[in-house]
C-alpha positions in Angstrom: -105.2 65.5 58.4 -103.7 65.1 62.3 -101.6 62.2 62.5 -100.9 61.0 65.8 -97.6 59.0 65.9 -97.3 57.2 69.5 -94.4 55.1 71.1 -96.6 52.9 73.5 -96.1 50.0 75.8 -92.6 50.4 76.0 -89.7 52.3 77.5 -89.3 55.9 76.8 -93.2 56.3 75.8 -94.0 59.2 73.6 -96.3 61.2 71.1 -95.7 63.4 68.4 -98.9 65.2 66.4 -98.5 66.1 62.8 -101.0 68.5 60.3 -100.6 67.8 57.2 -97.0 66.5 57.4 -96.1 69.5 59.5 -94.7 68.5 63.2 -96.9 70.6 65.7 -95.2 68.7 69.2 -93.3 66.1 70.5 -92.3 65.0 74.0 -91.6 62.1 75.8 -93.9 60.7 78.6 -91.2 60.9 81.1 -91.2 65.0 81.2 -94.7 65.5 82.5 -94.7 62.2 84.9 -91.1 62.3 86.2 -90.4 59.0 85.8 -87.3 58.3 84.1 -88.1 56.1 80.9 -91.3 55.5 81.4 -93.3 53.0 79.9 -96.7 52.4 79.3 -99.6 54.5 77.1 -98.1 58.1 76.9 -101.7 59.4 77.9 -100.2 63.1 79.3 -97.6 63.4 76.2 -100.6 63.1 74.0 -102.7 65.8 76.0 -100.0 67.9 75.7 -99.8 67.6 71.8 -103.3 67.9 71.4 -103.4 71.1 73.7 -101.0 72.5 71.7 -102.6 71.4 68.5 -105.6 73.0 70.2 -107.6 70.2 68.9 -109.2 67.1 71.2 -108.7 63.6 70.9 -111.4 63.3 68.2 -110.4 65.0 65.8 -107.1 63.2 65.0 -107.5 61.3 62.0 -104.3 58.3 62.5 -102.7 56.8 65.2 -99.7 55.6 64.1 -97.8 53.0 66.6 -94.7 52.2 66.6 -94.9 48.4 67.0 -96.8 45.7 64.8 -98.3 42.8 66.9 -98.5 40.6 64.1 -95.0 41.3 62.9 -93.1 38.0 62.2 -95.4 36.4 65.0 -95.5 32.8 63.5 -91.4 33.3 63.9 -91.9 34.8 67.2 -93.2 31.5 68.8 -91.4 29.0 66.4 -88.4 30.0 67.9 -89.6 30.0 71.7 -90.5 26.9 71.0 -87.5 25.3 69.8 -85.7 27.0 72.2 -87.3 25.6 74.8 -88.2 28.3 76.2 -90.1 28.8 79.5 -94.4 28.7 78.6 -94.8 31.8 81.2 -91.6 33.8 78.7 -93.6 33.0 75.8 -97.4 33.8 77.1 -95.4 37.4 78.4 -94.2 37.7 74.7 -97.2 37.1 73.3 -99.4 39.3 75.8 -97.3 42.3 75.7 -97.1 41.9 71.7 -101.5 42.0 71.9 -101.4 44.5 74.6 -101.3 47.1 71.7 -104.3 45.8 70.0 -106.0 48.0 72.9 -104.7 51.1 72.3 -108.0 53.1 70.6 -109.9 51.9 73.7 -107.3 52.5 76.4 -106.6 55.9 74.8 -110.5 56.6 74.5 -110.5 55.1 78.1 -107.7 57.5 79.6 -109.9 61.1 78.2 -113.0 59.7 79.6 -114.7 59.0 76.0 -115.8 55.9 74.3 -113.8 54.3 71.8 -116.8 54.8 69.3 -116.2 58.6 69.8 -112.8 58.3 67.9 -112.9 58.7 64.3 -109.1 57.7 63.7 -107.2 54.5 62.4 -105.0 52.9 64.2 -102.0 52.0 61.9 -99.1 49.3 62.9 -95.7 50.4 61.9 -92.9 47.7 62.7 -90.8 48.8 65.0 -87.3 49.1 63.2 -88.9 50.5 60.2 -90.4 53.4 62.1 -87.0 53.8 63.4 -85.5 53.9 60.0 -88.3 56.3 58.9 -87.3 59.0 62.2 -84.1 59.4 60.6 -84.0 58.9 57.1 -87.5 61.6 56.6 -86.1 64.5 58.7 -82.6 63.9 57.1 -81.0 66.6 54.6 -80.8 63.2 52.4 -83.2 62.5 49.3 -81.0 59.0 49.2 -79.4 57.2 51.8 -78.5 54.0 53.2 -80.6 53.5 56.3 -79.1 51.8 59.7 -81.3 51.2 63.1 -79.6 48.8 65.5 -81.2 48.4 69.3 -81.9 45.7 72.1 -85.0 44.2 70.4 -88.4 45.7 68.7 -90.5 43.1 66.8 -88.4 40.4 66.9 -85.8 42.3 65.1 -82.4 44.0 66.4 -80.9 45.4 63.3 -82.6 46.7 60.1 -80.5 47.9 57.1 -82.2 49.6 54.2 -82.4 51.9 51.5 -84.6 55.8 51.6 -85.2 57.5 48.3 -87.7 60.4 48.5 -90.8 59.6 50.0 -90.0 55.7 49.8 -88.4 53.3 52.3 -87.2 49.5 50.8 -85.7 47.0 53.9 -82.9 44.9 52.7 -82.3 42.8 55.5 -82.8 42.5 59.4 -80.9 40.2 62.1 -83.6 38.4 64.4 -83.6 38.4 67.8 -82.3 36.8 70.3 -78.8 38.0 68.6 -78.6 41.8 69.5 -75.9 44.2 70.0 -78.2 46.1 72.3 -78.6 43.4 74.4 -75.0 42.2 74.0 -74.6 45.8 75.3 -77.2 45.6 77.9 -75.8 42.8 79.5 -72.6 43.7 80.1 -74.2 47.1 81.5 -75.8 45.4 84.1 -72.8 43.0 85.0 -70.9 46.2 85.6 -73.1 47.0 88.0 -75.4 49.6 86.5 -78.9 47.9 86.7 -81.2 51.1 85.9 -82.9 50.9 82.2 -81.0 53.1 80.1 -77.6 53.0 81.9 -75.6 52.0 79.0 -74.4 55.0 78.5 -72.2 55.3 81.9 -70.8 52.4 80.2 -69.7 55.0 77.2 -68.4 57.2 79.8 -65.9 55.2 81.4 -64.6 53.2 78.6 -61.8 56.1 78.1 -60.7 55.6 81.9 -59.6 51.2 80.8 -57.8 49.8 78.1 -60.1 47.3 76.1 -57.7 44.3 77.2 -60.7 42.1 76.9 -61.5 42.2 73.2 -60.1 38.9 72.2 -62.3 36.9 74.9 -65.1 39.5 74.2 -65.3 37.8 70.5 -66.2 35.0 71.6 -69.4 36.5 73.2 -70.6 38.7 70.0 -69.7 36.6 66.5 -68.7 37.8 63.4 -71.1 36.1 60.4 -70.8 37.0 56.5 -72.0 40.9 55.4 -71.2 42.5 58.7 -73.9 40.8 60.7 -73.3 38.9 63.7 -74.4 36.3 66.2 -74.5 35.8 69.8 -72.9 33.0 71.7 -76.0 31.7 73.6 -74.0 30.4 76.6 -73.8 34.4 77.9 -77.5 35.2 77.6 -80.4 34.3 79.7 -82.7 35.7 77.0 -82.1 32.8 74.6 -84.2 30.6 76.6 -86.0 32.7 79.7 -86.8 35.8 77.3 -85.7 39.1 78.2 -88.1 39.5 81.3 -89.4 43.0 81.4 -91.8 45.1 84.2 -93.1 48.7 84.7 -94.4 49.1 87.9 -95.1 52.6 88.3 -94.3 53.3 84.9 -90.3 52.7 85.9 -88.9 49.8 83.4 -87.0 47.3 84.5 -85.1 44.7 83.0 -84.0 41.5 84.5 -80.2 40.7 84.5 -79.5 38.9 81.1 -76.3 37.5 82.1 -75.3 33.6 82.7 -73.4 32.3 85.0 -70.6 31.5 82.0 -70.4 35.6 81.5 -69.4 36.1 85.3 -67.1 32.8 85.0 -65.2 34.5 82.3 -65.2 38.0 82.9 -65.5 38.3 86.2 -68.2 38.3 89.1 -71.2 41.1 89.1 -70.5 44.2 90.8 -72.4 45.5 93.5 -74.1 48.6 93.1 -72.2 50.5 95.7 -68.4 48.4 95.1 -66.1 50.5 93.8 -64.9 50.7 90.6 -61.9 49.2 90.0 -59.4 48.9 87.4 -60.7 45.4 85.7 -63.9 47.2 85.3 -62.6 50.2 83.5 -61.0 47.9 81.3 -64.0 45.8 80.5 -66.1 49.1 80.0 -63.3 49.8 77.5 -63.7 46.1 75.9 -67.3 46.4 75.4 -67.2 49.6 74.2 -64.7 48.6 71.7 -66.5 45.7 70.3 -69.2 47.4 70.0 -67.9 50.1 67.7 -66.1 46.9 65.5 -69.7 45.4 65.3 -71.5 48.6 64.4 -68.7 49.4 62.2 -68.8 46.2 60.3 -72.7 46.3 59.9 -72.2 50.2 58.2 -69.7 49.2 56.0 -71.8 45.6 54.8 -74.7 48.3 54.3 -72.3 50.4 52.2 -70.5 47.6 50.0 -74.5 46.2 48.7 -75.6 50.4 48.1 -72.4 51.8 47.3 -74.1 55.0 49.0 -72.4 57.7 50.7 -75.0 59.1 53.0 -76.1 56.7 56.3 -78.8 57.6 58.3 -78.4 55.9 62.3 -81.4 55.0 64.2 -82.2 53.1 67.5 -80.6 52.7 70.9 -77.1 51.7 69.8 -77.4 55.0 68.1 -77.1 57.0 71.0 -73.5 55.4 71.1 -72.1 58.9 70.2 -68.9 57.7 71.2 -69.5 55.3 67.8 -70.8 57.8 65.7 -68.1 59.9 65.9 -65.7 57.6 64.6 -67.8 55.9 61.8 -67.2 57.4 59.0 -63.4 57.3 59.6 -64.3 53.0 59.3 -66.3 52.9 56.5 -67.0 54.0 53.3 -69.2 56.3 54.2 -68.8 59.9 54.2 -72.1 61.9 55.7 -73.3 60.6 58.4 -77.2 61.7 60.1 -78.3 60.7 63.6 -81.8 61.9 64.7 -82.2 64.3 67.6 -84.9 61.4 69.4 -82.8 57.9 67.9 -83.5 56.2 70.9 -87.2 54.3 71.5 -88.9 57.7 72.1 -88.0 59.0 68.5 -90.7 55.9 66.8 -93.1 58.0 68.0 -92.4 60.7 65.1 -90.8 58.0 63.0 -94.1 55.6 63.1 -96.0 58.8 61.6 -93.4 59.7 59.4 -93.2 56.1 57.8 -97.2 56.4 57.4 -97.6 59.4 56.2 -94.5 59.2 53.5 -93.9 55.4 52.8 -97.7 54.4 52.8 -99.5 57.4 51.7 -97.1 58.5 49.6 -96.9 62.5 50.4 -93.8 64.3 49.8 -91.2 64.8 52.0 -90.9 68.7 53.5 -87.8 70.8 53.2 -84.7 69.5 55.3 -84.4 71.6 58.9 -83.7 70.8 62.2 -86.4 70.0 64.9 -85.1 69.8 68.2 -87.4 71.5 69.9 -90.8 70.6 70.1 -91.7 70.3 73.8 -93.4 72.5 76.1 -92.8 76.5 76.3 -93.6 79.1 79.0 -94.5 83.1 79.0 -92.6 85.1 81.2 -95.4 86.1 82.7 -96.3 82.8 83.9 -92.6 82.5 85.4 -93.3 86.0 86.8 -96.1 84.8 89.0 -94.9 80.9 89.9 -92.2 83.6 91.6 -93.7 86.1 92.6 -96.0 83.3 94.3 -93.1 82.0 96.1 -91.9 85.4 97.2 -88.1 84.7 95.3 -86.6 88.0 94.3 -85.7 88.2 90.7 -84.1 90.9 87.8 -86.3 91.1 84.5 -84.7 92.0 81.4 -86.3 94.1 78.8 -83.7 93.5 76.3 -82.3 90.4 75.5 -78.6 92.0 75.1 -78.9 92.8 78.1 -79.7 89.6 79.2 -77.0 88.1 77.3 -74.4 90.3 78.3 -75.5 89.9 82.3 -75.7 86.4 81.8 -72.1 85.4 79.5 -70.5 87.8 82.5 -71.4 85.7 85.4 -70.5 82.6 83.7 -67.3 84.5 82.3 -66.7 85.0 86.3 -67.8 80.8 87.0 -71.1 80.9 87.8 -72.9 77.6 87.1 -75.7 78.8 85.6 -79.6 76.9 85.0 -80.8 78.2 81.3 -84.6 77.5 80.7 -85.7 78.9 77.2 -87.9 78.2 74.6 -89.6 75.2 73.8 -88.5 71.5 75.6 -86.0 69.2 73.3 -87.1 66.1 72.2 -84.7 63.2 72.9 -82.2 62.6 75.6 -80.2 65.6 75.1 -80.5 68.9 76.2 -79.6 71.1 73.7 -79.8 74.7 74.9 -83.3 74.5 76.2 -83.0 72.8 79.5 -79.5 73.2 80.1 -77.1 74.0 82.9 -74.1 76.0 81.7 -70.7 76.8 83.2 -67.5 78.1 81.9 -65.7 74.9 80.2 -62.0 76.9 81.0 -62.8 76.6 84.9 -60.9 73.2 85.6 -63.1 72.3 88.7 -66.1 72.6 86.9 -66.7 69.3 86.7 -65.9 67.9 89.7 -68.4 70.4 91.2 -71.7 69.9 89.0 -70.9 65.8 89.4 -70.7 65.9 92.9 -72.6 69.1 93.9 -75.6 69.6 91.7 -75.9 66.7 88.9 -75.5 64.4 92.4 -73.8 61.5 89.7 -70.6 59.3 89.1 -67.6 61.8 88.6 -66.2 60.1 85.6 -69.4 61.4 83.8 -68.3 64.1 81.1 -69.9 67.0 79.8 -70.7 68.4 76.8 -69.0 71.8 74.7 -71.6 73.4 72.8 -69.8 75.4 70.3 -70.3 78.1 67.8 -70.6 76.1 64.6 -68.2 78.1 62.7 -65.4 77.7 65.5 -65.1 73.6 65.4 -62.5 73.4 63.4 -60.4 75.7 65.6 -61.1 73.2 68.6 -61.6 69.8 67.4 -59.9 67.2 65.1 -62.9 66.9 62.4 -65.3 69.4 61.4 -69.0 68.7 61.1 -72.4 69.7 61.9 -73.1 67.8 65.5 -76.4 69.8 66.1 -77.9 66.9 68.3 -74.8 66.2 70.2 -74.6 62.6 68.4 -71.1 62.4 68.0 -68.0 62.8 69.9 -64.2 64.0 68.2 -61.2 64.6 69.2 -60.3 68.2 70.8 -57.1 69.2 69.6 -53.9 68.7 71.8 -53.6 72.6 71.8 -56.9 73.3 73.0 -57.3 70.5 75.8 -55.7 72.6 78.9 -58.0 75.4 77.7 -61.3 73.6 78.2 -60.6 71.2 80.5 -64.1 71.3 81.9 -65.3 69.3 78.4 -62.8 67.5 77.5 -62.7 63.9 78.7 -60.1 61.9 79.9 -58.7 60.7 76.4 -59.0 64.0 74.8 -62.7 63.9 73.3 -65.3 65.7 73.7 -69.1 65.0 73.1 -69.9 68.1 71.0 -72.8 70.3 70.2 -72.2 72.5 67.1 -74.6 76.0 67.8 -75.9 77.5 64.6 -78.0 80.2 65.0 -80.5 79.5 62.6 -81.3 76.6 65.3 -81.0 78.3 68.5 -81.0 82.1 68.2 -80.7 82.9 71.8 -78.2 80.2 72.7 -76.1 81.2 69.8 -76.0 84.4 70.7 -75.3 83.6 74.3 -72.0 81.5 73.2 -70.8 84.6 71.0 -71.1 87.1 73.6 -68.9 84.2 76.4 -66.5 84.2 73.5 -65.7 88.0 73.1 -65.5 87.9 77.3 -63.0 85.1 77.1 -61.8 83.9 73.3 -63.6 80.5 74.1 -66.5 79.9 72.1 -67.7 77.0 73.9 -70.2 76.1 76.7 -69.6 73.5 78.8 -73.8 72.2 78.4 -75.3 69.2 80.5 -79.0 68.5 81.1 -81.1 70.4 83.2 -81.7 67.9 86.1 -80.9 65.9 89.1 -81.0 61.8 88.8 -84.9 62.9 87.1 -86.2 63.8 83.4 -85.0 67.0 82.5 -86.5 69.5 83.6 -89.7 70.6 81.4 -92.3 73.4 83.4 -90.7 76.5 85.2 -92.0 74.8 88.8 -89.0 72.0 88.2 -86.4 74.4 87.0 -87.2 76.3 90.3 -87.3 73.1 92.6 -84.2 71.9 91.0 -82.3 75.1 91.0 -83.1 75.5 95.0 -82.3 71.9 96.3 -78.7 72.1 94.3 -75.8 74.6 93.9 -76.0 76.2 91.2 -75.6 80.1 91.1 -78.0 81.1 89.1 -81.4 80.4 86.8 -82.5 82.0 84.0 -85.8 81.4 82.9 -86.8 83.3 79.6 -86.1 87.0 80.5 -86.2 86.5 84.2 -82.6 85.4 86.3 -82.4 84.7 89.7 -79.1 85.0 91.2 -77.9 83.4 94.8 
């Protein structure tokens, strides 16, 4: 059977194709468009599975979506209603909710067939549960308490649940318009980041303020019984205009959500280009802060009704890696599992996942990593793009070699463009589409911010470390394979890798096994015996775009920035 799971209508749009339970791809629209989030049908993400799949549209048996139009839909409009809310928010809601009744015919539309030529069932998954099911099925857990807390999917914000084997059992949900992600949101875009999916700049500069705006912060997100919460309405547009969303283009966008009462207490919205300035390092801290407390305080009401010891974290307030790190330091709970994709993109997988386990009831397969599932290139075909373009280039027939010519130059400070393998799925780059640099060079930083990643300097980068060696570099030892979490580098090692470690003495880490990443492992190992550092410093592979995902982008990307070299498979390219 091919099971099509699909993230549709909605930011960070993606497909994932499954065979009998076994993931064949997965990528997010975004990679093959180049448009940062995008929204919409994910009609080239689905090509590319089926290509892969080597299959056409027809033959997939399910379409699972991530969303349920009739979730909850009677609550949907009682509470516009009594909200008074605007008649065009609530004919918007209601439209965008139906919008995915069209998928089979917009799909059938987009590859020139008819929707009668499709054999395959369209299956509604609601959209937290297919979040809960992208974790809690590709987990090393048979039982675990299940998290997934975001801006909004289905009238929900927050689901907490229960997984044991192939079986999923919601407990209880908080409703929307009270959301953390929104809460989060908000106070993203007051700080004068207005982009969709710019909450995480708000993660990066928390460590540069003090959160000396807690107290007046709890009036704005309140504690209820159980570790929910509510929102105070009088901060939030959305509790009576909606939360007014467009993709033109494909680009989301997302209205400000702020009141006039949020600017009155905290301070007036900054300008895109105003500096930064001391009272907004200090709210970023606030926020930041409150919003661990909240998550913190949902975990541990999950933990006191299972008395469970495994959690497995889904949706956007996932990506809080910040968060993550510290959570099982908070609560009673002592293994913690974030999914590679735990942001919108990852329902896609999770929406099959829930159908083909929960409803069909077909065992789980054995626990490994997937990471990467995304697109992969012959050298030949990177041998001709540039040969093509007349750019001289060394091939290596063995991969020591490689490796050895490769940890050398970075050894020496090169910043160096790695493209291997298959694509990651999710927003991190993992070893795949990375640029690399030697974390011990103290200007390393400073120089991909400013000179090749063309972003804020106080955005930090990641150490991807030798699994075995995190205990030698950071205060807790785990298995971070997805960078999900960030911990404390110890005071020892900070003026060692002072390319990775961020201004309060964390680091976002990625622990290297090489069962996961052969060639990447291997890399790190051979930069360790050059220098004693078994670490990386690892960001994404892009420019203010996606990441990087066909050899023609590494190339354009590597020639319009600064970076020394690019490897690509076998191939390097040197300046």
């Amino acid at each position: 059977m091919y099971l099509l799971g699909l993230n549709a209508y909605h930011g960070d749009a993606a497909a994932a194709l499954y065979h009998h339970g076994e993931l064949i791809a997965a990528t997010e629209e975004e990679r093959i468009v180049r448009v940062k989030h995008w929204a919409g049908l994910p009609v080239e993400a689905v090509r590319f599975c089926l290509a892969e799949a080597g299959i056409g549209l027809q033959a997939v048996d399910v379409i699972a979506v991530s969303r349920n139009p009739m979730a909850r839909m009677g609550a949907k409009v009682r509470y516009a209603l009594s909200q008074g809310t605007l008649f065009s928010a609530v004919r918007d809601r209601v439209q965008n909710a139906f919008s995915i009744r069209s998928l089979k015919a917009d799909l059938a539309a987009a590859f020139g067939l008819h929707e009668r030529d499709l054999k395959a069932r369209v299956m509604y998954v609601e959209h937290h549960r297919s979040h809960l099911a992208s974790a809690f099925f590709v987990s090393p857990f048979d039982t675990a308490a299940l998290l997934s807390v975001d801006g909004m999917g289905d009238f929900s914000s927050v689901m907490r649940g229960v997984g044991r084997g192939n079986r999923i059992e919601v407990l209880d949900t908080v409703s929307y318009p009270h959301s953390l992600g929104i809460f989060y949101t908000a106070f993203t875009q007051l700080l004068g980041f207005r982009h969709y999916g710019d909450e995480y700049k708000v993660m990066g500069l928390s460590p540069y303020g003090q959160p000396k705006y807690l107290d007046l912060l709890r009036d704005v997100v309140l504690s209820r019984p159980h570790g929910l919460f509510e929102l105070n309405p009088k901060y939030f547009r959305h509790f009576r205009d909606g939360v007014s969303m467009s993709w033109n283009g494909g680009s989301p966008h997302v209205e400000p959500l702020f009141t006039r009462a949020m600017e009155q207490t905290f301070g007036p919205a900054r300008a895109k280009d105003e500096p930064l300035t001391d009272h907004h390092r200090h709210l970023a801290a606030s926020v930041q802060r409150l919003c661990e407390e909240a998550v913190f305080r949902l975990a541990q009401g999950l933990h006191d009704k299972t008395g469970l010891k495994n959690l497995c974290l889904a949706g956007g307030v996932a990506q809080n890696s910040v968060a993550n790190g510290k959570l099982t330091d908070h609560t009673g709970f002592e293994r913690l599992f974030v999914p590679p994709a735990g942001h919108d993109a990852g329902t896609a997988a999770g929406a099959a996942l829930y159908h083909h386990h929960h409803t069909l009831r077909n065992p789980r397969t054995p626990f490994r990593h997937q990471a990467y599932t995304g697109a992969q290139f012959a050298d030949e075909a990177v041998e001709a793009l540039l040969l093509e373009r007349g750019i001289p280039f060394r091939r290596f027939d063995e991969e020591d070699d490689l490796l050895e010519h490769v940890a050398e130059r970075l050894a020496l400070g090169d910043v160096v463009g790695w493209f291997q393998g298959r694509a990651e799925f999710g927003p991190r780059a993992l070893g795949n589409r990375s640029i690399l640099a030697n974390p011990a060079r103290p200007d390393a930083r400073d120089l991909i911010n400013a000179r090749i990643k063309r972003r804020e300097s106080f955005r930090p980068f990641a150490p991807s470390i030798l699994e075995e060696a995190v205990g030698a570099f950071f205060e807790k030892t785990d298995a971070v394979p997805f960078m999900e979490k960030v911990f404390a580098v110890r005071p020892d090692k900070r003026a060692l890798i002072p390319a990775v470690t961020h201004v309060d003495g964390t680091g976002r880490l990625q622990t290297v096994a090489e069962a996961d990443n052969a060639r990447y492992y291997r890399l790190i190992k051979r930069f360790a015996a050059k220098t004693g550092i078994p670490i990386l410093l690892n960001t994404s592979f892009n420019e203010n775009e996606p990441m990087v995902n066909t050899p023609e982008q590494a190339l354009a990307c590597f020639l319009r920035t600064e970076m020394d070299g690019l490897v690509m498979g076998n191939l390097a390219i040197w300046r």
